[in-house]
C-alpha positions in Angstrom: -44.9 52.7 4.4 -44.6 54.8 1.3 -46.2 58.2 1.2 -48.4 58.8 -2.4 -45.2 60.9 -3.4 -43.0 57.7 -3.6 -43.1 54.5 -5.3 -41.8 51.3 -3.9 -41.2 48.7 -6.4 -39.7 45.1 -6.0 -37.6 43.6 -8.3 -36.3 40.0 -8.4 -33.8 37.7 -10.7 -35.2 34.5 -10.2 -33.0 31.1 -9.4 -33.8 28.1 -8.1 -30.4 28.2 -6.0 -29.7 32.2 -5.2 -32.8 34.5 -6.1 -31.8 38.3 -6.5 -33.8 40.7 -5.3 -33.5 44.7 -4.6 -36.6 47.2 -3.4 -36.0 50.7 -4.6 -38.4 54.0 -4.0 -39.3 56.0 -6.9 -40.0 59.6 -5.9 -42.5 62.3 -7.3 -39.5 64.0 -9.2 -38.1 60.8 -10.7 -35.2 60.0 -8.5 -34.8 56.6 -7.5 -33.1 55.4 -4.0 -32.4 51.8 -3.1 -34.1 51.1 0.2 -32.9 46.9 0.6 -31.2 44.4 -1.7 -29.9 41.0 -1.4 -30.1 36.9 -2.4 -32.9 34.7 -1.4 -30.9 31.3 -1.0 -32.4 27.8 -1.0 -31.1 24.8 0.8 -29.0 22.8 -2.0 -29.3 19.2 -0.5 -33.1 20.1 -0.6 -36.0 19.0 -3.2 -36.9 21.6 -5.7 -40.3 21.5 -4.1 -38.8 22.5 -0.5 -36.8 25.0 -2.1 -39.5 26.4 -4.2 -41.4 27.2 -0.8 -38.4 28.8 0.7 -38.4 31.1 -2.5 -42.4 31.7 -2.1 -41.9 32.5 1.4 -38.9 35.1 1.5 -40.4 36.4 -1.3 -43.7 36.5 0.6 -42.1 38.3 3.8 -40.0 41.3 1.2 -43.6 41.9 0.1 -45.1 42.1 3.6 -42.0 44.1 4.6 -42.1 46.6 1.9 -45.4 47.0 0.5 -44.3 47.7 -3.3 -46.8 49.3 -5.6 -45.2 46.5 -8.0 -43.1 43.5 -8.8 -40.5 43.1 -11.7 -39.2 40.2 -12.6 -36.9 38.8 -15.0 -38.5 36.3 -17.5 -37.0 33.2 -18.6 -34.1 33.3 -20.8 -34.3 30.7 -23.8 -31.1 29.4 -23.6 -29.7 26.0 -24.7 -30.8 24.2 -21.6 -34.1 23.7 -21.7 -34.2 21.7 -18.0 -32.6 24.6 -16.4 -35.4 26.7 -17.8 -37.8 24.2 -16.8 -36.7 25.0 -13.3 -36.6 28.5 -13.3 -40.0 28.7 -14.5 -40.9 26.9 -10.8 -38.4 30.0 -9.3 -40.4 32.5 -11.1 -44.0 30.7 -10.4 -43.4 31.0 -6.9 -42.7 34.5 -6.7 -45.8 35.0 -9.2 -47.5 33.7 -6.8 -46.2 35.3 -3.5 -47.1 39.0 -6.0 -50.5 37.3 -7.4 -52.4 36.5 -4.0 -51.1 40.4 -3.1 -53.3 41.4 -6.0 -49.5 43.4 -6.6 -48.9 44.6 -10.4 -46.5 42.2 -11.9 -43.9 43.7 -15.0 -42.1 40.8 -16.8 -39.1 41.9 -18.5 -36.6 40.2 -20.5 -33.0 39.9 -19.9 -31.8 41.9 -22.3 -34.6 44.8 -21.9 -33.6 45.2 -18.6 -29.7 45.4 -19.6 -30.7 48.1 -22.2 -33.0 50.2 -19.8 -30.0 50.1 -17.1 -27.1 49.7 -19.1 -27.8 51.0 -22.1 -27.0 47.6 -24.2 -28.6 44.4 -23.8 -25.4 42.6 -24.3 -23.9 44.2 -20.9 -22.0 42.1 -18.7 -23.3 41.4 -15.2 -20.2 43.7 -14.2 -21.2 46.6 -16.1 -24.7 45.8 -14.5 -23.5 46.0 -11.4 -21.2 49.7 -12.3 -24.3 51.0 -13.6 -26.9 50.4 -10.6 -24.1 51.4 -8.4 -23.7 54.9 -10.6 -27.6 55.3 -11.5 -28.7 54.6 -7.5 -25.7 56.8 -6.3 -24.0 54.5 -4.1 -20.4 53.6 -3.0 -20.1 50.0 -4.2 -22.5 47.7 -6.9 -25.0 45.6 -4.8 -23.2 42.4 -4.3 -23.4 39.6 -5.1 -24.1 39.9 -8.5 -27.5 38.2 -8.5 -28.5 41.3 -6.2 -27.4 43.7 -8.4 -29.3 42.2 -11.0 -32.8 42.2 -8.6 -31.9 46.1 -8.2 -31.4 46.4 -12.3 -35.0 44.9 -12.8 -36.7 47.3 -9.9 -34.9 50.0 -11.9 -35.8 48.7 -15.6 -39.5 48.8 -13.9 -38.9 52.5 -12.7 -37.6 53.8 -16.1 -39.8 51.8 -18.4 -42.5 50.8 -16.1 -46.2 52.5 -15.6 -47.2 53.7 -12.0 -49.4 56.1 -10.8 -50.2 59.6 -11.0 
């Protein structure tokens, strides 16, 4: 349970496959401290509607677990491919969802926002991402695997961008 001199905030890179996801703690004083991160993975063999209730239903039990003030996630990024966007938007409805029924505040940001707010460049590569949540949160390796990193980057894109309390 956080205390009203800390934040909690959630942050998840969606996927239908691996889903990202990292829970940092924004104190009074602005620091920041990574409290859990990991990869929500989905059964491959699996229909996307099986594996879009495994996503709903981690994403469910992080929420219950860490009781964030709020949820960032990473929007959809307008690629080429517009099937694979297709099914990330189910990714990303589900953990809508999972934050919406929590009545939780829910921060979308883009790819690239979230690169520049950690990074400082939107065209950083998922290494540099990595470097800088590792430098930024203080700790003695980048979250791995990447897609956990990236979850940390959009909790902290949340904390240095994002509105909270006073």
């Amino acid at each position: 349970m956080t205390s009203p001199a800390e934040v909690r905030v959630l942050g998840i890179d969606p996927g239908t496959a691996i889903t990202g996801y990292g829970v940092v703690t924004r104190l009074s004083g602005g620091s920041v401290s990574l409290v859990e991160c990991g990869v929500i993975r989905t059964s491959a063999g699996e229909p996307l509607a099986r594996r879009i209730r495994e996503i709903y239903l981690e994403v469910e039990a992080l929420i219950d677990r860490h009781r964030p003030f709020a949820v960032a996630v990473e929007d959809v990024f307008q690629g080429k491919n517009a099937r694979s966007a297709l099914t990330l938007g189910h990714a990303r409805g589900a953990i809508l969802l999972a934050a919406a029924l929590r009545d939780l505040p829910i921060a979308e940001y883009a790819p690239r926002e979230i690169k520049s707010a950690v990074v400082g460049t939107g065209n950083a590569t998922k290494d540099q991402v990595g470097f800088m949540v590792q430098q930024q949160l203080r700790l003695k390796e980048a979250p791995a695997p990447a897609d956990a990193a990236d979850g940390v980057a959009a909790a902290l894109c949340h904390c240095l961008v994002g509105s909270f309390p006073r």
